[in-house]
N, C-alpha and C positions, 0 to 999 in steps of 0.2 A: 256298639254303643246302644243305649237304650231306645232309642230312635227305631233303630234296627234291627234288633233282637223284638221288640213290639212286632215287629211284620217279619216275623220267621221265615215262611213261607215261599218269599223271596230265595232266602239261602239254602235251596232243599239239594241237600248234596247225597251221592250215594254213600249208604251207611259200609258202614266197612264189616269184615267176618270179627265172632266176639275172638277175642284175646287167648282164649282156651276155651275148652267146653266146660258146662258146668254140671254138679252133679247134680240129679234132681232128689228132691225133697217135698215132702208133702205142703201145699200152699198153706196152709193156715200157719206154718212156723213161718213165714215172711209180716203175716200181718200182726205176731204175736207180740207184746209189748217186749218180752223180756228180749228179744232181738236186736231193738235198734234202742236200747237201754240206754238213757241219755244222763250223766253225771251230771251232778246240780251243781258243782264247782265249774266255774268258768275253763273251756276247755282251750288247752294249748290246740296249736294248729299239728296234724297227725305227718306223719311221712307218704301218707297216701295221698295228702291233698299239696306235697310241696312235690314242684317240679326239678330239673337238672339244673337248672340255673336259679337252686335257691328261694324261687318265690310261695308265697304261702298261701293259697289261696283260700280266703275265710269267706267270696261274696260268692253266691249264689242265684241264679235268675231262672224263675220256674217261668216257662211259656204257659199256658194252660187252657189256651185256644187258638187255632188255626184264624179262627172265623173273626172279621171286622167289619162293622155298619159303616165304614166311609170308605171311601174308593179313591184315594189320595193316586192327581197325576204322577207323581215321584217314586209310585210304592208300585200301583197295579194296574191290572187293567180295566176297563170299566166293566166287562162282564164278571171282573173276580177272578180264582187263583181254581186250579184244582185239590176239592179237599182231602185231608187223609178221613179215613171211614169212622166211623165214632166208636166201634168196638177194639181202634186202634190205637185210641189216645188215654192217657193215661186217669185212671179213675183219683176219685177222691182220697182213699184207702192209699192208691201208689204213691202218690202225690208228698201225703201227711207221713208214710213210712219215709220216703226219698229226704225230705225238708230232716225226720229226727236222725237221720244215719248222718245227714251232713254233719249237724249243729254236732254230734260227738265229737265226729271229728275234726270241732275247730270252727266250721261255719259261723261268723258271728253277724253276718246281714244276707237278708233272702229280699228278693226285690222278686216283686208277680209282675210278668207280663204277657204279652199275646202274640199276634193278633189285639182283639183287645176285651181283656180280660175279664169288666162286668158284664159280658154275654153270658158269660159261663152261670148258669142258674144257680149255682156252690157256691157262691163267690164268697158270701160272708161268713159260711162254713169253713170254707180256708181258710180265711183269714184268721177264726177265730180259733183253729187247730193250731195253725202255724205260730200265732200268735201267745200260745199257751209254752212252746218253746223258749218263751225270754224267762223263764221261769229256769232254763236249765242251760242259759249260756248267749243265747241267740240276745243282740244287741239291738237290730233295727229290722224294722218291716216294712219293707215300700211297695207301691205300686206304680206301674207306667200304663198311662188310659188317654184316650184320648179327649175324655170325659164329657161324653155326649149326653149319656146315659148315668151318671156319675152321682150327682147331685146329692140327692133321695139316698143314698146309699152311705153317704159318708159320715154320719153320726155314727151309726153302726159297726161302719168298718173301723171306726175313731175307736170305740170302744172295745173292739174287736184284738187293737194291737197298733192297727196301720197309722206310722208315726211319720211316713215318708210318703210325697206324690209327687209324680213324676208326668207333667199334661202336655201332651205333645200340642203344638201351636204353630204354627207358620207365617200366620200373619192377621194381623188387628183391625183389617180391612174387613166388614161381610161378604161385599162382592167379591173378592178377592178368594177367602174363605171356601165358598160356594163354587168356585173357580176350580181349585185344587183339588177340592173334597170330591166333586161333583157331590154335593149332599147339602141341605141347608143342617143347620145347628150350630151358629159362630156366638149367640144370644144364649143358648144352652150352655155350651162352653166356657163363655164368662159370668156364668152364674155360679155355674163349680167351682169357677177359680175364687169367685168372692166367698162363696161356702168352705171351702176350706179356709181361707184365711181366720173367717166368722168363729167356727167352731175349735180353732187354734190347733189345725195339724202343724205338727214343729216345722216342719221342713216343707215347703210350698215352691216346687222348680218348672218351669216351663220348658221345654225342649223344642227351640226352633232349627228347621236344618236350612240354611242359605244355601238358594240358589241364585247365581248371577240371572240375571235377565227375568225370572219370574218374582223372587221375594226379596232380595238381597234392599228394595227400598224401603222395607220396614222396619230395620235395623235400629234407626235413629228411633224410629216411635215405640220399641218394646226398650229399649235404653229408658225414656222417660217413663214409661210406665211403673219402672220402679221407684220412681220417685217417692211413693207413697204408699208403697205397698210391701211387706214383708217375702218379697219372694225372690228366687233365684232365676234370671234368665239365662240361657244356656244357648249358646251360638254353636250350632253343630255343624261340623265343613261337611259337604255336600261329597258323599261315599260312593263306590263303585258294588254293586251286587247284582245278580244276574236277575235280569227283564228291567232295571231302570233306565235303561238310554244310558248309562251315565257318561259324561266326555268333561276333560280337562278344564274347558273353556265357561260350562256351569260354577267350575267351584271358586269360592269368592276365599282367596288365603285368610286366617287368620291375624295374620300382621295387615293387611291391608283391610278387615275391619276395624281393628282397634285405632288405625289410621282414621279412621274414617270417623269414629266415632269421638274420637280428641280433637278432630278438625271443628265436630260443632259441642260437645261438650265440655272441652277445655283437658287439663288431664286426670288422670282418674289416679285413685290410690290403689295399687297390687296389694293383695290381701293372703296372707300365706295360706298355701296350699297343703292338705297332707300327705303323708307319703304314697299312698295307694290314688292319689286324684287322678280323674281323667281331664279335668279341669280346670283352666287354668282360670282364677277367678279377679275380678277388679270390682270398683266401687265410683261411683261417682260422688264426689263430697260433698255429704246433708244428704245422700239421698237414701230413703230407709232399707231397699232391697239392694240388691248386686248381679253383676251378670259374668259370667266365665265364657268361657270360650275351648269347646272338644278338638282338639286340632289331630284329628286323629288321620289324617291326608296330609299334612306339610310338616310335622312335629308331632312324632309318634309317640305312646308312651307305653310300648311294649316293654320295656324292663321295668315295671312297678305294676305290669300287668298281676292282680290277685282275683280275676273273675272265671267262673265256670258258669255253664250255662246247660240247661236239663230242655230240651226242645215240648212242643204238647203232644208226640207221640213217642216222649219218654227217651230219645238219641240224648247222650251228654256229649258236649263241643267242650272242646277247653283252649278256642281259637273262634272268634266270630269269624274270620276270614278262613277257617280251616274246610278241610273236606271231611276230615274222619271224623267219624260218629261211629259209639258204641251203643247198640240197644241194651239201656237197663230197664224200660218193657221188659223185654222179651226175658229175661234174665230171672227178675220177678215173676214171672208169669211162670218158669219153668221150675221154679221152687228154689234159688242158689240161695246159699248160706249167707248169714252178714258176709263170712271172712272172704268167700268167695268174690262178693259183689264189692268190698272193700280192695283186694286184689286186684280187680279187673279195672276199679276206678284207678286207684294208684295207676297200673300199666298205662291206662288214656292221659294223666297228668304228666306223668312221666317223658310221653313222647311230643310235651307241646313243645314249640320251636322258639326260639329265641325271638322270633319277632315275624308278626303279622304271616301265620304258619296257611301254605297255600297260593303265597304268591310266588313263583316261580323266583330265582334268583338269578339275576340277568348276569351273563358273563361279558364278550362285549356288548352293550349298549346299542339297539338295534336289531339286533340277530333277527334272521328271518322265524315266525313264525310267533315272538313276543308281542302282544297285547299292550302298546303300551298304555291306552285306554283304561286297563284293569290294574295297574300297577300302581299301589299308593306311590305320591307321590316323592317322600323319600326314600323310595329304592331307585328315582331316574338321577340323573343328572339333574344339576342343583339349575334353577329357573328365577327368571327375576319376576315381578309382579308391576301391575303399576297404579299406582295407588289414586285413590278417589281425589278427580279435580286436573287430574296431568293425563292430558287429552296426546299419548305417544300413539303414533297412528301405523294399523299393523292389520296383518289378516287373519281373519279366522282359519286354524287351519282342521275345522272338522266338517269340510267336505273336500271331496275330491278332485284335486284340479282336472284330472285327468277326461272327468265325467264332464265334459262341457257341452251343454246343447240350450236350444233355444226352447223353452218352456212353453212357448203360447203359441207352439207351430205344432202339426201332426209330425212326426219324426218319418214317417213312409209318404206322406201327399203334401207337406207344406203348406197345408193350409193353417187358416187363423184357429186357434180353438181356447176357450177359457180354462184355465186351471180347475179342478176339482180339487177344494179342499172338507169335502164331507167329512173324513177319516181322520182329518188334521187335529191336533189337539186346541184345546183354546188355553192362550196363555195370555200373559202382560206383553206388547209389543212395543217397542219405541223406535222412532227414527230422527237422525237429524240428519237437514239435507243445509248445506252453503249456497254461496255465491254472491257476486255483486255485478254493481254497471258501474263504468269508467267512462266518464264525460270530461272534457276541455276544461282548464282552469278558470276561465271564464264563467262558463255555467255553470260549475260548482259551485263558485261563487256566486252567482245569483241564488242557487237551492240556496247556498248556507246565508246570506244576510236576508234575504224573503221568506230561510224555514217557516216562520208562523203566518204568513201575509201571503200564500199563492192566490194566485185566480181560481182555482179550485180547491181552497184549502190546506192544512196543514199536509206537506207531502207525504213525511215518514207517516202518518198517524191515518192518512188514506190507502197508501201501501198496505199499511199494515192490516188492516181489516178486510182490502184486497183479498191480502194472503189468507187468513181463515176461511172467509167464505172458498176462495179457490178448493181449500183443504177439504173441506166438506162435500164440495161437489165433484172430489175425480172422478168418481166412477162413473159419473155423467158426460166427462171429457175425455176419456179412457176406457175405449169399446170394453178393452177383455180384464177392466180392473174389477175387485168383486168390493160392492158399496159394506161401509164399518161404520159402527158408530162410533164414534170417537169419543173418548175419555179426555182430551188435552190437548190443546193444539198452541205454540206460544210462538208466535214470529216476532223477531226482534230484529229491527235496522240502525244503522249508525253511518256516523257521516267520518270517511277516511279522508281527511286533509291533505297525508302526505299523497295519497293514490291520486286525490281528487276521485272518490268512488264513493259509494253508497253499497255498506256492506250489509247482506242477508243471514242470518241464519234463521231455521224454521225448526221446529221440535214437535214431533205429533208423536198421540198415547193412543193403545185402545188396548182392550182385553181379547182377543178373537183369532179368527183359526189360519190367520195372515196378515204378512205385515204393512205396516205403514208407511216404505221407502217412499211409494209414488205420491203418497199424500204428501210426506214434507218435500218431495221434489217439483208438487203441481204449487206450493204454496210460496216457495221462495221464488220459481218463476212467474208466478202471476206478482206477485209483488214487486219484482224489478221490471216488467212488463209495468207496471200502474206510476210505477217513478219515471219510466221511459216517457210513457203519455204524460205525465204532469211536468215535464220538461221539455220536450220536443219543440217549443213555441222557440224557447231559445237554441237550441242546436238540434240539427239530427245526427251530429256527428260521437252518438254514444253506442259502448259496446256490455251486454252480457255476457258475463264469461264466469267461467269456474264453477257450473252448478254441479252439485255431487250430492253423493250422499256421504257421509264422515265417520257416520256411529248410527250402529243398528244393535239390539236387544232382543231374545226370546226367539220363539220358535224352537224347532228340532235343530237349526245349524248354532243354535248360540249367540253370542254376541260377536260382533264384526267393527272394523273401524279400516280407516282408509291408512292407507300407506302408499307414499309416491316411491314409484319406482326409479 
């Protein structure tokens, strides 16, 4: 996905031996025009770029740097990635040869990406090279950026060719932004995105990738953002590649966004899709933009797969998910012939796989030493979901039950000790914690016809601010709790008739490097604690019972919800 292919770097897999050897030739017939001689009639799609299962692959995605100014929790780490050397990546000259040998044969859209791609000092060089290819076949020219940097650039690139952008986005929040990126520029960002629309690049797409427990609650506000705006929002399921964490319980299905999003938008009109989309696209009615949905984890679309991919140290993939890579670098560099370097492309097309090439294909289900962690999700056994609002209560299973110990003891001396979470990442956190108190039919009845007339005021409405403040101060009442500032804290009580109870639930937010369980646990107990004392005159005969926590969000273990055994 384009998402994805943007941060290469991620997928560095060992490149495989070339296909044969090649003869050499003196370099300058590589970068000779009459070599990669491109016919001005519209080119059919060649036998070198269709695979065994028929597909044609006419789309193309030039990586064309390693390097990225953000540091996205999802992608890397905060120090950055190790780079490949700059004598290794492919120059301007390989680059404009690679783009004209495709478009002959067939190529009719090239998409630049990264890393991310206006680092690269060339940029509008390329662009204006590659761009000079529509002249001999080539259809569309896009970019995937994260457009930090972007701005300032895009009249040029406009005029350059670049008819397509592609701006990865995560979420509408700054703090939020700032969070993920670790880097400010959320204001820069949306300046590009209003700049492109301004100077009317045709095609204007955002690429969000949902994650449960960190972005999946922004969904509803990039949905309305289309309201008004000509552009494409794109819901990308949350993917598995090596150094992302990635685990089952992050990725938000696609059916259960669309749920979610007809839960408050009402329903949406499906918009035909073409035959090569990776996208399954919708519209909300009157609204000027659309948004699709990559479902490339739960609803694959490896059979209308038409992409090849050329890495920024020149490896062509003809599988995101694949291991093999041939270096046509090196191939170029050693002087091979078009028919040569045409040959050896064919052979790498030739050997892609029917679908999602490099994930193992499981025989029984389970087998020791499967990854099911790495496994898209249509190669497991089929799995239910459970959709936004239906609170079905279940565990997380991405920690290990096996690893059970008490976190706030020294594991060799038992004594007390506080967690360290220096190292820990910072995310979006949520907690909700229950419980109520059950009093005599009698004194219910007094709370309920005196609710607004106590001796000390309104009870639920004292409870309840009880409980915030509680919330704010655990780590004041909670030796080894470590203090947060909290983004959200919502305590809500209600009065059960049939129980004769006063029910609690508490909901606390924060952005940071731990969660909030104790806070909605210190918040619903101090709450039913403040209904005890605003009651006691009439009975002491009332119980606390059932405080839990229900539903937890974010962090390394994911989302969590309670399940009775």
């Amino acid at each position: 996905m384009n998402w994805a292919s943007h941060r290469h770097w991620l997928l560095r897999r060992s490149i495989v031996g070339s296909f044969s050897s090649c003869p050499k030739v003196h370099r300058a017939a590589v970068q000779s025009p009459s070599l990669f001689a491109v016919n001005s009639k519209k080119p059919a799609v060649s036998d070198f770029l269709t695979d065994t299962y028929r597909r044609q692959h006419n789309y193309l995605r030039i990586s064309l740097t390693e390097k990225c100014n953000l540091r996205c929790t999802y992608c890397m780490p905060e120090e950055g990635v190790p780079l490949t050397a700059h004598d290794k990546l492919l120059t301007t000259e390989e680059i404009l040869s690679l783009a004209k040998l495709f478009v002959a044969q067939g190529v009719t859209k090239i998409r630049l990406t990264g890393g991310e791609p206006t680092i690269r000092p060339d940029i509008i060089d390329l662009v204006q090279g590659i761009g000079e290819l529509k002249k001999s076949g080539l259809q569309s020219l896009g970019m995937t950026s994260n457009g930090l940097a972007l701005k300032r650039k895009l009249p040029a690139l406009r005029d350059a060719g670049l008819d397509s952008l592609n701006l990865s986005l995560d979420t509408l929040d700054p703090h939020m932004f700032e969070i993920m990126t670790r880097r400010k520029g959320f204001h820069a960002v949306m300046n590009t995105i209003n700049e492109a629309i301004d100077i009317g690049i045709p095609h204007v797409k955002i690429n969000t990738v949902v994650i449960r427990g960190m972005n999946d609650d922004q969904v509803l506000k990039f949905v309305g953002f289309t309201q008004n705006r000509p552009i494409n929002v794109r819901f990308i399921e949350y993917m598995p590649f090596d150094g992302n964490r990635w685990n089952k319980e992050k990725l938000v299905p696609y059916q259960e966004l669309l749920d979610r999003i007809q839960s408050t938008f009402g329903h949406l009109d499906k918009l035909q899709d073409d035959a090569n989309d990776t996208t399954k696209a919708w519209r909300v009615p009157g609204y000027q933009g659309k948004i699709g949905f990559i479902t490339s984890m739960t609803q694959h679309f490896c059979g209308t797969c038409n992409r090849l991919r050329i890495t920024a140290d020149g490896n062509i993939k003809v599988c995101l998910f694949g291991d093999a890579e041939v270096s046509l670098r090196d191939l170029l560099r050693q002087g091979c012939s078009e028919e040569e370097l045409l040959r050896i492309i064919g052979a790498a097309v030739k050997k892609k796989r029917k679908q999602h090439a490099g994930m193992r294909v499981l025989g029984p289900f389970g087998r020791a030493g499967v990854d099911h962690k790495k496994v898209p999700l249509h190669m497991l056994p089929s799995t239910s979901y459970t959709p936004a609002g239906v609170h079905a209560r279940f565990y997380s299973t991405t920690r290990n039950t096996d690893d059970v110990r008490l976190t706030h003891t020294d594991p060799d001396t038992g004594e007390a000790r506080m967690v360290s979470v220096t190292d820990k990442q910072v995310t979006k956190r949520q907690a909700t914690a229950v419980g109520r108190i059950v009093m005599p039919k009698k004194a219910y009845q007094l709370l309920k016809e005196n609710h607004h007339h106590t001796a000390k005021g309104n009870v639920l409405v004292v409870a309840q601010i009880a409980g915030i403040q509680a919330a704010k101060a655990t780590s004041q009442l909670i030796p080894l709790c470590h203090p947060l500032l909290l983004g959200k804290i919502d305590v809500q009580l209600q009065l059960n008739d049939k129980e004769c109870s006063v029910e609690c639930e508490s909901m606390v937010e924060c952005s940071g490097k731990t969660g909030v369980e104790m806070e909605a646990l210190t918040a619903t107990s101090v709450a039913l604690l403040t209904v005890y004392d605003m009651c006691k005159a009439a009975t002491k005969h009332m119980t606390i019972e059932g405080i839990r926590v229900v539903e937890k969000t974010g962090g390394k273990s994911g989302p969590w919800q309670w399940k009775d055994q």
